[in-house]
C-alpha positions as CSV (number, residue, x, y, z in Angstrom):
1,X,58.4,27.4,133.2
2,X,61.9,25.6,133.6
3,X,61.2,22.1,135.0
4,X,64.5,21.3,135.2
5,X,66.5,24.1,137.3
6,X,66.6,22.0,141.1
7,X,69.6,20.1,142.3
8,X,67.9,16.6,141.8
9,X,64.4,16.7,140.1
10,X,62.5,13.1,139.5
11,X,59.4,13.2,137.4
12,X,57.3,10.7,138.1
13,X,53.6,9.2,138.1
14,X,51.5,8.1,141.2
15,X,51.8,4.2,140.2
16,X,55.7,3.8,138.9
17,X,57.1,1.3,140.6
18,X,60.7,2.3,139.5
19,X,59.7,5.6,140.5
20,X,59.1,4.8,144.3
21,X,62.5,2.5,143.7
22,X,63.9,5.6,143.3
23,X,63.0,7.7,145.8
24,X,63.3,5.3,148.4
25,X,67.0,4.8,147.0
26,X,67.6,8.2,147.5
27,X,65.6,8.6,151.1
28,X,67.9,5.8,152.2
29,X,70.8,7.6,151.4
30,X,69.8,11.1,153.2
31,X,69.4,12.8,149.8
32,X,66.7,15.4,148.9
33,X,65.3,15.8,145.7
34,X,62.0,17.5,144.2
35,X,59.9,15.4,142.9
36,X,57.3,16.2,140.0
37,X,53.9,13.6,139.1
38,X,53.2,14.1,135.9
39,X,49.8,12.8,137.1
40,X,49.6,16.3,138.6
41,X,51.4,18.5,136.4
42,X,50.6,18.5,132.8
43,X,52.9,21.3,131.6
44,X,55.9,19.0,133.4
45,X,54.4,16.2,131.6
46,X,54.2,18.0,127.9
47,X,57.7,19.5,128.6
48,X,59.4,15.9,129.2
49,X,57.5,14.4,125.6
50,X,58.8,17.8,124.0
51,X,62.7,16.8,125.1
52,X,61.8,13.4,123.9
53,X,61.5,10.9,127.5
54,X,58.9,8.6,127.2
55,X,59.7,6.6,130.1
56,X,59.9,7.0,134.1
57,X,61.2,8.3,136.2
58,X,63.1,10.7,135.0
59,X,66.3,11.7,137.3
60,X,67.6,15.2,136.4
61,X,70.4,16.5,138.6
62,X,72.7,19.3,137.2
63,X,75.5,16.5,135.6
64,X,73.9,13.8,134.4
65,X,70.0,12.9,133.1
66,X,68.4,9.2,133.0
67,X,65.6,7.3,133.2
68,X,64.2,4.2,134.9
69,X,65.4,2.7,138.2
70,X,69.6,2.4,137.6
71,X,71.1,1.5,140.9
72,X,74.8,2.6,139.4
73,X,73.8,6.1,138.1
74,X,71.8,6.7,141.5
75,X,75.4,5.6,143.3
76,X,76.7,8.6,141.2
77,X,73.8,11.1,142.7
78,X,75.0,10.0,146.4
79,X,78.6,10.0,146.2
């Protein structure tokens, strides 16, 4: 399974607060993205400890990767 083959992917967990800072930055600004709970998905959640995250969310578009709630790399994502 690739996990990371969408536009804008955001793995998160049900009780992130950065996460839902995320995705609310990103509803604001009329962009979609897939979003994948860890909570829910244990193969996403083995795959992100395998590439070595251990922190949410992670953002995963097709130019740039980072985690945690970073206003100026989400600015990137909507420009």
């Amino acid at each position: 399974m690739d996990i990371f083959k969408d536009k804008i992917t955001i793995f998160s967990r049900s009780n992130c607060m950065q996460c839902k800072m995320v995705k609310r930055f990103l509803k604001e600004h009329s962009v979609s993205f897939k979003e994948v709970n860890i909570d829910e998905n244990p193969a996403a959640r083995e795959a992100l400890i395998s590439a070595g995250y251990k922190s949410l969310p992670v953002v995963k578009t097709d130019k740039i990767t980072f985690t945690g709630f970073q206003p100026a790399q989400l600015r990137k994502i909507v420009a």
